[in-house]
C-alpha positions as CSV (number, residue, x, y, z in Angstrom):
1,X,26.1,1.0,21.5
2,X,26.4,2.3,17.8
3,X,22.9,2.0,15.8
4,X,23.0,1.5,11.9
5,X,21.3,5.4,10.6
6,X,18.7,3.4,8.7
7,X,17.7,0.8,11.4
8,X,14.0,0.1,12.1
9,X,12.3,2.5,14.9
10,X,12.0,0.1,17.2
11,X,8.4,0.6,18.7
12,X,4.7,-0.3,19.8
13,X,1.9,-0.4,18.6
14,X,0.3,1.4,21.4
15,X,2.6,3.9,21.3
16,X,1.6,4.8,17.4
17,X,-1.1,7.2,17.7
18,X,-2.4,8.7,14.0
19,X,-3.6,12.4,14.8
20,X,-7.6,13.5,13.6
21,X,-8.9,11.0,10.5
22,X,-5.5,9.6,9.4
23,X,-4.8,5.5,8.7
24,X,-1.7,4.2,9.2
25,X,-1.7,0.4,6.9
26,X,1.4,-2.3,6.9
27,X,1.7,-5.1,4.6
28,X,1.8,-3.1,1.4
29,X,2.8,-5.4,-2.0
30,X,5.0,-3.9,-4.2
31,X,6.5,-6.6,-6.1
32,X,5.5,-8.1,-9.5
33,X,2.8,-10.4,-10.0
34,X,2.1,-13.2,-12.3
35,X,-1.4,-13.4,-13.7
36,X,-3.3,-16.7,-14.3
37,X,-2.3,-16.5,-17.7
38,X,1.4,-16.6,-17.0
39,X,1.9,-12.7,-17.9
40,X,4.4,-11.0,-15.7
41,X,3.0,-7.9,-14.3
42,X,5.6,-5.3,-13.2
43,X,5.7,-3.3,-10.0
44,X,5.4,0.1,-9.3
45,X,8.3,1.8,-11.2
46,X,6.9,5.2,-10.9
47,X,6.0,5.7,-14.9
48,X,2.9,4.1,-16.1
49,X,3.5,0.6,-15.5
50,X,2.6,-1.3,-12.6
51,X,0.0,1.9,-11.8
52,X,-2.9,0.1,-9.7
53,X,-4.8,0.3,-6.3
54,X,-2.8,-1.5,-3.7
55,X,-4.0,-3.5,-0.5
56,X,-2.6,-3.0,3.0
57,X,-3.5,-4.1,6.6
58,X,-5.0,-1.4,8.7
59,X,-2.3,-1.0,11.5
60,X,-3.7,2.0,13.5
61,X,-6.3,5.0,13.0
62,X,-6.8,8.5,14.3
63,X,-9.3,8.8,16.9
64,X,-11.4,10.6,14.1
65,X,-11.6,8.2,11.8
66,X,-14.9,6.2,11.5
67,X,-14.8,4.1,8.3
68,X,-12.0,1.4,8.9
69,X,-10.6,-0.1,12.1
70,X,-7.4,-1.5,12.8
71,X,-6.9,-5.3,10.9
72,X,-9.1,-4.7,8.2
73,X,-7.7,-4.8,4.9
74,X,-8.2,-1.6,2.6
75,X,-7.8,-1.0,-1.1
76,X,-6.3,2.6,-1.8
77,X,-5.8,4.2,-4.7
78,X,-2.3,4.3,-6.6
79,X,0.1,6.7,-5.2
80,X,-2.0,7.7,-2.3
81,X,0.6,6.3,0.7
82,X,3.4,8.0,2.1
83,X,7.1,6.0,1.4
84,X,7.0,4.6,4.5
85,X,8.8,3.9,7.2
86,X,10.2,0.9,8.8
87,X,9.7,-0.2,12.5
88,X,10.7,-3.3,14.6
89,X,7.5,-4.4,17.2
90,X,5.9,-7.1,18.4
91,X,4.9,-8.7,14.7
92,X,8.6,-8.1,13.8
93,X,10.4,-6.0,11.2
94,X,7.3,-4.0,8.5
95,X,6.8,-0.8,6.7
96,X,4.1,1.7,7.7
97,X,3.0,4.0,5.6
98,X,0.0,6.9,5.6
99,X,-2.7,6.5,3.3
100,X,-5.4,8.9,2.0
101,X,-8.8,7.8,3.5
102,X,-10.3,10.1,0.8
103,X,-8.8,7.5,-1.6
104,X,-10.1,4.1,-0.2
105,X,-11.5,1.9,-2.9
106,X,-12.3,-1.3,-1.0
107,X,-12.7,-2.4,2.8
108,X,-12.2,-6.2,4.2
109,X,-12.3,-7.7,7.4
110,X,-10.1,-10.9,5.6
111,X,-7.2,-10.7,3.9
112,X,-7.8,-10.2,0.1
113,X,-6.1,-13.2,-2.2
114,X,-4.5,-10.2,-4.6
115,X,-3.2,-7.3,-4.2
116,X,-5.5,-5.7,-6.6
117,X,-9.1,-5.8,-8.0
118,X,-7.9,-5.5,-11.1
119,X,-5.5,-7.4,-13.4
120,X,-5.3,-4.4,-15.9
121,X,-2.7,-2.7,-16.3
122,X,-2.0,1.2,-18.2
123,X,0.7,0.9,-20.8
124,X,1.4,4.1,-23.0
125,X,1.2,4.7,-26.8
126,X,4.0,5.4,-28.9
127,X,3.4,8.1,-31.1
128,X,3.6,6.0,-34.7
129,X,0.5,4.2,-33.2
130,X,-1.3,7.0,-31.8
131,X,-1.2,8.3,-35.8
132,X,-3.0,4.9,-36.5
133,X,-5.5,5.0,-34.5
């Protein structure tokens, strides 16, 4: 049987096991958002814009790791996740990705309504301003 190169791992979640203090999270949002106010706020495009804390669902820890268990929800500072990588299991088709537990904002034991404590978002100057200000 022939296997696409890019097909999801297809695996367990036992058979996942995060070495020392390490956290493994799924569920990861990385699309825009629209605030109350009907502002479109864009998604991660690696620059300055769309640069905030994102949530993820716990998936599995390392045996060292004491502060989160798998389920909870975490809030982890931008850019502190691997890429990821897709699997197939039980739950179906999701990305995992490694996060920084030096870098965890925010713990829940429910699922947060936003991907973000914050609505803010960074948006750089352009020079004429900067001269303004």
């Amino acid at each position: 049987m022939i296997t696409a190169a890019f097909a999801p791992h297809q695996i367990t979640q036992a058979q996942l096991k995060p070495l020392n203090d390490s956290v493994i999270v799924a569920e990861m949002m990385f699309t825009e958002r629209l605030s109350r106010g009907g502002l479109v706020l864009p998604n991660d495009n690696g620059k300055s814009l769309g640069i905030r804390p994102r949530w993820g669902r716990v998936y599995a820890v390392g045996p060292a790791q004491t502060d989160v268990v798998v389920g909870q929800w975490v809030c982890v500072a931008h850019g502190r996740w691997t890429r990821g990588i897709d699997i197939q299991d039980e739950q179906g088709k999701q990305t995992l990705r490694r996060i920084d537990p030096n870098d965890i904002f925010l713990v829940s034991d429910t699922e947060p309504e936003d991907e973000t404590f914050s609505g803010a978002i960074h948006i750089e100057q352009k020079p004429s301003e900067m001269l303004h200000n």
